[in-house]
Backbone as CSV, one residue per row, in Angstrom:
resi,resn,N_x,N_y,N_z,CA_x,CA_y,CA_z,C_x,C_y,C_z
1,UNK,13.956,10.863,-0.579,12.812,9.964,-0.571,11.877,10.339,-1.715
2,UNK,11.733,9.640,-2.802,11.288,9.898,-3.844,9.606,10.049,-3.660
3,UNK,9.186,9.119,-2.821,7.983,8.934,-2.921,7.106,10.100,-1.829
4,UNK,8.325,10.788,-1.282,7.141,11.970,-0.629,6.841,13.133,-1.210
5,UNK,7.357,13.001,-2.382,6.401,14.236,-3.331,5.110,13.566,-3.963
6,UNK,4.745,12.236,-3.856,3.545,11.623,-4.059,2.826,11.809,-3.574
7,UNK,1.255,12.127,-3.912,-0.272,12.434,-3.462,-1.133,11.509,-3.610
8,UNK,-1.113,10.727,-4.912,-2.030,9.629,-5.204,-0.993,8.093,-5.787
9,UNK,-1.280,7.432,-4.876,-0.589,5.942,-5.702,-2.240,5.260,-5.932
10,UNK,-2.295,4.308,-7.673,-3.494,3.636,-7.669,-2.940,2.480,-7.441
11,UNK,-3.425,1.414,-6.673,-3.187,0.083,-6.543,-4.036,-0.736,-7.282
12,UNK,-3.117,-1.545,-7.908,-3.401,-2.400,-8.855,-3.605,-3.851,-8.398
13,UNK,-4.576,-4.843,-8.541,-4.498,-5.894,-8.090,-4.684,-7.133,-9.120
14,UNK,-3.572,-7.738,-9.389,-3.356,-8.651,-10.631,-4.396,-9.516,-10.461
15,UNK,-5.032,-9.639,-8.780,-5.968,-11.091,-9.026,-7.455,-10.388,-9.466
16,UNK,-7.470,-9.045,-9.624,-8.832,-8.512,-10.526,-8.652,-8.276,-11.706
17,UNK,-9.488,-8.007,-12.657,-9.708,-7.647,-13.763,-8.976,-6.477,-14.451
18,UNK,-8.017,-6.827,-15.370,-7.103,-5.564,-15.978,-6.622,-6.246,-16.954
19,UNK,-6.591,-5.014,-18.279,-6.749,-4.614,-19.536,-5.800,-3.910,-19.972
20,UNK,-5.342,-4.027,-20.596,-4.192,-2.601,-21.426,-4.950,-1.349,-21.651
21,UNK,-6.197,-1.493,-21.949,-7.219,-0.130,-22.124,-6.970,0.567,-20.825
22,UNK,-7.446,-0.327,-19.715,-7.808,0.312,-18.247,-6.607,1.002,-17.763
23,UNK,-5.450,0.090,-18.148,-3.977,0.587,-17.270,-3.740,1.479,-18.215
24,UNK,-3.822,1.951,-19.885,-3.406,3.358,-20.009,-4.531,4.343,-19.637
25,UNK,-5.693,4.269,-19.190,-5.937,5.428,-18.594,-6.084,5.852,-16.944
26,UNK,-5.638,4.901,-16.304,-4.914,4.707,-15.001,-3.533,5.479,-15.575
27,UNK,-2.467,5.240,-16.190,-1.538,5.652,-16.626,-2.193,7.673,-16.247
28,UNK,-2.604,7.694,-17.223,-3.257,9.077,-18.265,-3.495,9.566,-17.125
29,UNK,-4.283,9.074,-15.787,-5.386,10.027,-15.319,-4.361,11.465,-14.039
30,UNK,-2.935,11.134,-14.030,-2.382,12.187,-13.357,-2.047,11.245,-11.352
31,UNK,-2.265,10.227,-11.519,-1.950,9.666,-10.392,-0.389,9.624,-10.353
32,UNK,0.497,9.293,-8.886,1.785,9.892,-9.415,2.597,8.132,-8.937
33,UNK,1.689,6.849,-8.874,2.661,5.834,-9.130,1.441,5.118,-9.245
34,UNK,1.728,3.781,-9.408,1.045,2.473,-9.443,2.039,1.089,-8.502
35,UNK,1.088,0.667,-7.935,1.358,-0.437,-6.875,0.475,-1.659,-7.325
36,UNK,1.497,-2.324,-7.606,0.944,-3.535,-8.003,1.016,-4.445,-6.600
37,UNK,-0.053,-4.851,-6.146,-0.231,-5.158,-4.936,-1.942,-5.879,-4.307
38,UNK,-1.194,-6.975,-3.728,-2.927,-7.766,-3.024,-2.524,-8.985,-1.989
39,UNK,-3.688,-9.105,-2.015,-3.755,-10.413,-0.661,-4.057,-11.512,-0.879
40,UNK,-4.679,-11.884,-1.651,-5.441,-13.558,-2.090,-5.300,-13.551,-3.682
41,UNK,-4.526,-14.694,-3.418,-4.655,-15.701,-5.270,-3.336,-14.782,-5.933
42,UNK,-2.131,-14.310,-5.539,-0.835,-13.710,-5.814,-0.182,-14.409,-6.435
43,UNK,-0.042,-14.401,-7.707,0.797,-15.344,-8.175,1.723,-15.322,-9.373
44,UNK,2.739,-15.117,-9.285,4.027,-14.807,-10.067,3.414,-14.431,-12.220
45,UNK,2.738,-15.404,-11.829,2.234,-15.253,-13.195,1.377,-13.595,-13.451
46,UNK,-0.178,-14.049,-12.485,-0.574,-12.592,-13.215,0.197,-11.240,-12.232
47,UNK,1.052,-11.649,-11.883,1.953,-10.233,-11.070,2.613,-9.751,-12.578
48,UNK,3.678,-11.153,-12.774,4.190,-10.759,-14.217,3.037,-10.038,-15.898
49,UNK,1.651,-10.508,-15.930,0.912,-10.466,-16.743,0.668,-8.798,-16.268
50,UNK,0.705,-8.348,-14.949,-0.032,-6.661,-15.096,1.305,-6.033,-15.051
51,UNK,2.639,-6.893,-14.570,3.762,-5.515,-15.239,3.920,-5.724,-16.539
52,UNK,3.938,-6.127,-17.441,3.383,-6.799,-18.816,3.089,-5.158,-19.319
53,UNK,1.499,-5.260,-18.763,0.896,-4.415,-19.716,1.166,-3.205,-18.966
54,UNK,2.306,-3.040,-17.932,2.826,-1.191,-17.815,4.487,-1.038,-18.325
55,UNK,4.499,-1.769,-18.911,6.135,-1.911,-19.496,5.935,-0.673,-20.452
56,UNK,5.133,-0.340,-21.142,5.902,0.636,-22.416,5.680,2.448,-21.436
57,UNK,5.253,2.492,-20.060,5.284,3.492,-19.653,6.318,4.297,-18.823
58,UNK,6.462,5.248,-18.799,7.055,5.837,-17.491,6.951,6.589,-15.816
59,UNK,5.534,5.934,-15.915,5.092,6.334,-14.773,5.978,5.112,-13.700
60,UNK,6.112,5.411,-12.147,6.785,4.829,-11.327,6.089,3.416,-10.810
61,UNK,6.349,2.655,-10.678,6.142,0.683,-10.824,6.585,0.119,-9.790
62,UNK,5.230,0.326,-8.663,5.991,-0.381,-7.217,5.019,-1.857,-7.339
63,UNK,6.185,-2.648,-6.854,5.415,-4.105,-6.544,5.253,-4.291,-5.159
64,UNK,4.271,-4.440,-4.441,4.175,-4.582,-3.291,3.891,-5.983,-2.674
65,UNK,4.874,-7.009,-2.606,4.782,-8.022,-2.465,3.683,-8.827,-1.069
66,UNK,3.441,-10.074,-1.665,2.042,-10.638,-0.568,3.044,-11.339,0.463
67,UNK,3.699,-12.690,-0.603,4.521,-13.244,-0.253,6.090,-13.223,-0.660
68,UNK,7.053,-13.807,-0.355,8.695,-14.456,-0.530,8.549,-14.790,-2.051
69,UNK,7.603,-15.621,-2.040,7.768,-16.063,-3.766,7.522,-15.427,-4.738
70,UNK,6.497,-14.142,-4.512,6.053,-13.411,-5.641,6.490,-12.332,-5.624
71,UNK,7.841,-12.125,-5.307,9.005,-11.120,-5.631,9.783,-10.984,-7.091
72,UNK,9.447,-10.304,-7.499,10.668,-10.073,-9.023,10.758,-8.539,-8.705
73,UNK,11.752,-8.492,-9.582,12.643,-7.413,-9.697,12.078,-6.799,-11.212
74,UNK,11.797,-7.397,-12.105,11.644,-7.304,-13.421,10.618,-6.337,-14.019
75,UNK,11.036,-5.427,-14.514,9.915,-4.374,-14.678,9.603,-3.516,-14.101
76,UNK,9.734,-3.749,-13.045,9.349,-2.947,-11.709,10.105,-2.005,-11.183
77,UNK,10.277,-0.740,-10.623,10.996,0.672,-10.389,11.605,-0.016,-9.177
78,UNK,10.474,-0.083,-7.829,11.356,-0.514,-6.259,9.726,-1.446,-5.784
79,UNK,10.432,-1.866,-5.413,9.869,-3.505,-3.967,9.692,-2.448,-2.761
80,UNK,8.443,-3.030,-2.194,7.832,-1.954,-1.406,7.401,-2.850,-0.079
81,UNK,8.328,-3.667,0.311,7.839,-4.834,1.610,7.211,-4.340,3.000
82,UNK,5.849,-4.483,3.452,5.601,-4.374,4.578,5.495,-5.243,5.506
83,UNK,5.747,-4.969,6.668,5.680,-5.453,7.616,4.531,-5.049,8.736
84,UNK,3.627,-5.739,9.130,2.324,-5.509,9.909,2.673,-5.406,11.378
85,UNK,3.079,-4.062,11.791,3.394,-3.791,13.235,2.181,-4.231,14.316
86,UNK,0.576,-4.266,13.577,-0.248,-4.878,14.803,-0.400,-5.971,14.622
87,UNK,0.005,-7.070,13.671,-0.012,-8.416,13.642,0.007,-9.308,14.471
88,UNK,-1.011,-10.306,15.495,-0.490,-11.039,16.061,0.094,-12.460,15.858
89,UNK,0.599,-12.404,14.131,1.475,-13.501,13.726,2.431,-12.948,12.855
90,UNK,3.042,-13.533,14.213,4.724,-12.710,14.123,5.096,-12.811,12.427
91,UNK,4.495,-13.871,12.143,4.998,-13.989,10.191,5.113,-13.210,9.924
92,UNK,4.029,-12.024,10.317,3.875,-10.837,9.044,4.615,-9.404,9.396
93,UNK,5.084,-9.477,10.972,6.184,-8.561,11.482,7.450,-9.142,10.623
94,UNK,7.716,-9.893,10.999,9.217,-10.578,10.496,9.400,-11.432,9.937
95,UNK,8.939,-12.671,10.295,8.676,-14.313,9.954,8.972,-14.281,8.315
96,UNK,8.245,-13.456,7.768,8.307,-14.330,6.119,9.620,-12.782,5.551
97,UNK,9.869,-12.138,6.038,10.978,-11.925,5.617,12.281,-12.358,6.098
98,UNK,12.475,-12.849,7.039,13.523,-13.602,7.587,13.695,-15.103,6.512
99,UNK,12.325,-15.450,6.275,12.192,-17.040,5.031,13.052,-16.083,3.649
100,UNK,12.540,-15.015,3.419,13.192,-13.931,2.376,14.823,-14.159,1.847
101,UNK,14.886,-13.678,2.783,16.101,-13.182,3.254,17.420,-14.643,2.901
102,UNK,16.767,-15.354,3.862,17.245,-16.942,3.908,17.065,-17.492,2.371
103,UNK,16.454,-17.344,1.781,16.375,-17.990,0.587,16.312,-17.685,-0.796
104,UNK,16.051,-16.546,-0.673,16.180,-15.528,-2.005,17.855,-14.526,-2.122
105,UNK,17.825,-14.468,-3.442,18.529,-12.993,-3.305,17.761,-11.677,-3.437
106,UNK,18.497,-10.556,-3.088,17.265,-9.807,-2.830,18.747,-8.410,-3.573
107,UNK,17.574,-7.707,-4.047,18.520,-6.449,-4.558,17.840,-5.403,-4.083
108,UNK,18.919,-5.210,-2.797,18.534,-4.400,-2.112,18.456,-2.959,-2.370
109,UNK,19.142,-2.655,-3.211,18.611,-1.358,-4.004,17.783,-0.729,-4.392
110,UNK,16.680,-1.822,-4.310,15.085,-1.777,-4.950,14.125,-1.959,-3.784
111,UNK,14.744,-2.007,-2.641,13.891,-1.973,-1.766,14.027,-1.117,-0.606
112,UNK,12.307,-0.752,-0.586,11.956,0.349,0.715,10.641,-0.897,1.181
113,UNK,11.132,-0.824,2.970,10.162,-1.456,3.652,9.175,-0.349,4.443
114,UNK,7.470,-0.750,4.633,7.061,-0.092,5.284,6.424,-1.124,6.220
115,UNK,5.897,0.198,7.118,5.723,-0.069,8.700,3.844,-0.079,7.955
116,UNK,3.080,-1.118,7.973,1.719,-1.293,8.316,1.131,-1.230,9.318
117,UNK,-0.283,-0.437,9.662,-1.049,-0.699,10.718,-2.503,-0.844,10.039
118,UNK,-2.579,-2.039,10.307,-3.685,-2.753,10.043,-5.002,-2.544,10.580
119,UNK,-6.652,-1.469,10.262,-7.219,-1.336,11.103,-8.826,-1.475,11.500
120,UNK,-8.643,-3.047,9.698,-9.998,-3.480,9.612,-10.302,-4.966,9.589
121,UNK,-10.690,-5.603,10.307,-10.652,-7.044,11.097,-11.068,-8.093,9.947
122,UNK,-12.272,-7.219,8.833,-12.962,-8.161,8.120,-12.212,-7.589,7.017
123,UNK,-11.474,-7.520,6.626,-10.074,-7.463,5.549,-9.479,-8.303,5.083
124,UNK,-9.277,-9.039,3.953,-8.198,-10.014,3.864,-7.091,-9.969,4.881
125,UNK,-6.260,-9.045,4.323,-5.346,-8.674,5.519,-5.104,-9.000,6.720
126,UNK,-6.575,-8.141,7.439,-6.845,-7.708,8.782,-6.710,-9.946,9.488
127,UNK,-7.342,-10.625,8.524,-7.705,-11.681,8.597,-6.779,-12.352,8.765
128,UNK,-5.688,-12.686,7.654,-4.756,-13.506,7.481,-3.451,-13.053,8.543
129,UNK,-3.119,-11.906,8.689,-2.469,-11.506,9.634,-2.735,-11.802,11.315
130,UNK,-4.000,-11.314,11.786,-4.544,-11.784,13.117,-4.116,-10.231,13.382
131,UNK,-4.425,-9.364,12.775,-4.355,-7.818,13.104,-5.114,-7.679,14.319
132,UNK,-4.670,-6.931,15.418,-5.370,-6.301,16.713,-5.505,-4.946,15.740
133,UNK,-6.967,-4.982,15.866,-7.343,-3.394,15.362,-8.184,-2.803,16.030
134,UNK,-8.589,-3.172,17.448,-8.986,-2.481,18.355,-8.221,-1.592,18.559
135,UNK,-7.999,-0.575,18.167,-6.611,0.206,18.742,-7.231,1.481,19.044
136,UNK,-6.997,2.425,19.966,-7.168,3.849,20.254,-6.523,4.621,19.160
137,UNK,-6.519,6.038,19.021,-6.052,6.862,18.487,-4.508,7.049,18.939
138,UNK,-4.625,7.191,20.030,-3.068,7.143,20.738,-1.972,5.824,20.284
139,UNK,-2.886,4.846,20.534,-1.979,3.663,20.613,-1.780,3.441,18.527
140,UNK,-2.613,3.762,17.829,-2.316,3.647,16.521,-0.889,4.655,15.883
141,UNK,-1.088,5.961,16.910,-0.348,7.351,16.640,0.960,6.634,17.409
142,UNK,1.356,5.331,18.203,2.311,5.022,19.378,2.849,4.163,18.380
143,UNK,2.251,3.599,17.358,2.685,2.589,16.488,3.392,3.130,15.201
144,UNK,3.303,4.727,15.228,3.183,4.822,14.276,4.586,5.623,14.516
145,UNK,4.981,6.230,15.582,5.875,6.768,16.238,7.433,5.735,16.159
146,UNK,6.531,5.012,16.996,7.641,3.631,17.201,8.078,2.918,16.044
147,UNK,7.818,2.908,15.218,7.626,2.672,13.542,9.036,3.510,12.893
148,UNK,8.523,4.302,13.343,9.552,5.645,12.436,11.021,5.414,13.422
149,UNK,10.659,5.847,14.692,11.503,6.435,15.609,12.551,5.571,15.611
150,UNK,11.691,3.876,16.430,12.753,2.873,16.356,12.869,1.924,15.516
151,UNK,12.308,1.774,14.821,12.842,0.465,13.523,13.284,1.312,12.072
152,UNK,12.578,2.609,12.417,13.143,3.100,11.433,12.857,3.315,9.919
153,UNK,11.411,2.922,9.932,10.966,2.665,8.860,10.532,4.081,8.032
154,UNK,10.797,3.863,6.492,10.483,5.398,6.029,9.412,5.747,5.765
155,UNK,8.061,4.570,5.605,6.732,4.943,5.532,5.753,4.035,6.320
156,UNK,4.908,4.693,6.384,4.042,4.534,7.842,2.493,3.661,6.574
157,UNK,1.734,3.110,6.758,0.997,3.168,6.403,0.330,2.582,6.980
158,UNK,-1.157,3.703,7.205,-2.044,2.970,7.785,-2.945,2.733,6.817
159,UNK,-3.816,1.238,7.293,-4.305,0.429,6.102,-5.632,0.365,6.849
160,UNK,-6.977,0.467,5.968,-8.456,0.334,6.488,-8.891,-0.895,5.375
161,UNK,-7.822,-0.963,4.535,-8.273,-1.835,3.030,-9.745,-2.124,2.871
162,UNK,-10.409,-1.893,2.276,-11.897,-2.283,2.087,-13.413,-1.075,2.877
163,UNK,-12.833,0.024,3.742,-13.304,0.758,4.220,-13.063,1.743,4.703
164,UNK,-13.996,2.915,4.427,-13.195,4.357,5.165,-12.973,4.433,6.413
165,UNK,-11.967,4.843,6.600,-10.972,4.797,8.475,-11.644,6.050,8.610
166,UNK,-11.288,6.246,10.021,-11.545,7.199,10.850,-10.175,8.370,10.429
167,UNK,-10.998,9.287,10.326,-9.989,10.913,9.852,-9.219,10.765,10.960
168,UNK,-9.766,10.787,12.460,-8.841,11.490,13.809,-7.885,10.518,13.960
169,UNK,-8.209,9.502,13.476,-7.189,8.025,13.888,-5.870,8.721,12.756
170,UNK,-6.199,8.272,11.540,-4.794,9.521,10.606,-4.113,10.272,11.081
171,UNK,-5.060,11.044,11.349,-4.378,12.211,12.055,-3.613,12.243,12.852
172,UNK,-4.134,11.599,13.922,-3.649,11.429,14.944,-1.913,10.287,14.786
173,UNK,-2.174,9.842,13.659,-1.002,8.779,13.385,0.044,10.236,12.666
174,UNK,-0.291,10.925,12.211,0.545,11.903,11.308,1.303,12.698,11.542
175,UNK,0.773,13.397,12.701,0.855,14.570,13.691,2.185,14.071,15.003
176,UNK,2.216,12.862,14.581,3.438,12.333,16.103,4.565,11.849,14.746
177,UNK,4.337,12.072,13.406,5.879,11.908,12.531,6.228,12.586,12.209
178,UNK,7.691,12.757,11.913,8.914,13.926,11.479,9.009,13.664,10.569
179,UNK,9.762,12.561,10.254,10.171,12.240,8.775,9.671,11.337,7.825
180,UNK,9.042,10.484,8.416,8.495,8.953,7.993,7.101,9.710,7.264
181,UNK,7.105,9.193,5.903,5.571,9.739,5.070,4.531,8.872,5.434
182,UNK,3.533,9.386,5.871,2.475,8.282,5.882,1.333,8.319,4.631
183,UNK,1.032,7.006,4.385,0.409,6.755,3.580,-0.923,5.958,4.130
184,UNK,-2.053,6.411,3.629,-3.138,5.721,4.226,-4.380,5.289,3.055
185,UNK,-5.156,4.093,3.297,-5.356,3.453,2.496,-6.800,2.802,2.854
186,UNK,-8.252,2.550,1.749,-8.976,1.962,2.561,-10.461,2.945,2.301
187,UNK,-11.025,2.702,1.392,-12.728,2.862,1.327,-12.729,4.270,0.304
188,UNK,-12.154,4.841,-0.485,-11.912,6.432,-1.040,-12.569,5.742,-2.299
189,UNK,-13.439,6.946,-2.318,-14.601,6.652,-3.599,-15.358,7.511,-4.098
190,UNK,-14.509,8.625,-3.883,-15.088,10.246,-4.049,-14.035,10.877,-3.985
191,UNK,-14.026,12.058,-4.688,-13.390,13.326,-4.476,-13.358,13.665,-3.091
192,UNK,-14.595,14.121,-2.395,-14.759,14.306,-0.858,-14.273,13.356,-0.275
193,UNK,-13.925,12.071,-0.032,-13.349,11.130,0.829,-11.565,11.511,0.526
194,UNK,-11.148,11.758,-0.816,-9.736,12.055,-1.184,-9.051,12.983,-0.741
195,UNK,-9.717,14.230,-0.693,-9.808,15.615,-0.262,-9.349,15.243,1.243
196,UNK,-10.351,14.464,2.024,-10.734,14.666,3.475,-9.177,13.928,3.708
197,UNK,-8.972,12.999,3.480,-7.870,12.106,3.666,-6.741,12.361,3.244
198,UNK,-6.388,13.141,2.609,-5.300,13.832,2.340,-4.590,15.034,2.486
199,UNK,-6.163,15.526,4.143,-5.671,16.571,4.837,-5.259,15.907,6.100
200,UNK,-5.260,14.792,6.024,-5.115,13.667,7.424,-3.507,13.014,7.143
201,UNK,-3.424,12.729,5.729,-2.147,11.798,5.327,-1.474,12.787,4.504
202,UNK,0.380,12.312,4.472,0.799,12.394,2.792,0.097,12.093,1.565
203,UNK,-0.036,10.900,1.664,-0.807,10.176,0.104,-1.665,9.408,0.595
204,UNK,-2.412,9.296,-0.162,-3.389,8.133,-0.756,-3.350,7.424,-1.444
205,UNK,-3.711,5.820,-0.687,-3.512,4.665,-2.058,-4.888,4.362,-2.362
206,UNK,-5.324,4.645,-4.088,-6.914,4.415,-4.046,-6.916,2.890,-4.853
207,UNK,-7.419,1.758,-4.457,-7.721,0.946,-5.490,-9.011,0.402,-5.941
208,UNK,-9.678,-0.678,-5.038,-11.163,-0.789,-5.048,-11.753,-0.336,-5.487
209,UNK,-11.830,1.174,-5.457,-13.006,2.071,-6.436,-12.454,1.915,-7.722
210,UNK,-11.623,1.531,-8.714,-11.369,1.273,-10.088,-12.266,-0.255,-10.423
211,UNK,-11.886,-0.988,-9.681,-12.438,-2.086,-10.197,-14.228,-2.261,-9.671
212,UNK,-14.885,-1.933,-8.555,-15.847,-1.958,-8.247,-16.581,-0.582,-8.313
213,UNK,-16.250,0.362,-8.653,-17.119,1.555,-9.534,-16.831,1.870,-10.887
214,UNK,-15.628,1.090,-11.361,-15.006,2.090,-13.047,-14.411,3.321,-12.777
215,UNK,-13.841,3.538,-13.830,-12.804,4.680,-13.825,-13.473,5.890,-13.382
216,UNK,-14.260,6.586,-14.165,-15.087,7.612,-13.864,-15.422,8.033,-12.173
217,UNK,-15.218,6.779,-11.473,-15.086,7.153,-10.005,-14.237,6.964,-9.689
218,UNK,-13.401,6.292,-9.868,-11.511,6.337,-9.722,-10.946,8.070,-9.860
219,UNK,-11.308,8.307,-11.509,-10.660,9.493,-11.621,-10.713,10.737,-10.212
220,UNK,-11.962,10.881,-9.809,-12.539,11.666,-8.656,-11.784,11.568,-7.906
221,UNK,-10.827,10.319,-7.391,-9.720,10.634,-6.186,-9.038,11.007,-6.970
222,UNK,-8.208,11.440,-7.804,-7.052,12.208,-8.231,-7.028,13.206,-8.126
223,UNK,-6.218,14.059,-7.139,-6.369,15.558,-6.598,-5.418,16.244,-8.024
């Protein structure tokens, strides 16, 4: 599993603002992949326009697809499909990869699916999905179990997107997996928030703080 020697992935979001300047020092700053990845306004074009400007590098190039249609293969290292285990529309458990599946070809070689737990209501995400994120510590750590155990999935990620999660909730999701890496995601905008959260998770995905503080506070999550 390549990606569990990873500490920091930056997520990249084609429907914000990005530069060839910005992505080589995103490149530069020691983060150990980039995820090109979002929720609103996804669209084949600027997906293609930000692997564009990481083509002449060798850092690792995950696309983390929204939808079925804004899948390519092109440029990109591996396809990183999640599936929203607290979703209460089934679409986003299964539904739009089953449309996938049915209608695309898919090279499966390039793809690792993860297990999402969704755990902030006013989220794109949290929104478009119909995420139950009332969840206990237990029942997030039960999802996260059941994730690994029975579907089998190789990464766990829990998602706060737009705000810092609760440490014990992590934890508590981390501490019930063997093998499955978890990755957690959602409000890191400091060194101290990176630090704290990455004694809770495997990795950290930082994005938001690049585009709504600048680099200079980006860099600060890079352990």
């Amino acid at each position: 599993m390549f990606w569990s020697k990873w500490k920091h992935i930056t997520k990249l979001d084609p429907d914000r603002p990005n530069d060839r300047n910005l992505i080589a020092k995103v490149v530069g700053s020691g983060t150990d992949a980039v995820m090109i990845s979002g929720t609103q306004r996804i669209t084949d074009k600027n997906i293609k326009s930000l692997v564009g400007m990481l083509a002449d590098y060798d850092l690792p190039r995950i696309l983390e697809p929204a939808t079925p249609d804004c899948i390519s293969y092109d440029g990109v290292d591996h396809v990183f499909v999640p599936s929203v285990m607290n979703a209460s529309d089934p679409a986003f458990v299964v539904g739009k990869h089953k449309e996938w599946v049915q209608h695309y070809d898919i090279r499966w070689d390039m793809v690792v699916p993860e297990a999402y737990i969704v755990l902030n209501p006013d989220s794109a995400v949290g929104r478009l999905t119909r995420a139950n994120t009332e969840l206990s510590a237990d029942e997030v750590a039960s999802y996260a179990l059941c994730s690994e155990k029975y579907f089998k999935f190789p990464i766990i990620y829990v998602e706060y997107s737009g705000t810092y999660g609760d440490p014990k909730i992590v934890s508590a999701a981390h501490d019930r997996l063997d093998e499955a890496v978890l990755f957690y995601g959602g409000g890191i905008t400091d060194r101290e928030g990176a630090l704290e959260m990455l004694g809770c998770a495997d990795t950290i995905v930082v994005g938001n703080v690049l585009y709504d503080k600048g680099f200079d506070s980006f860099l600060e999550t890079v352990p």
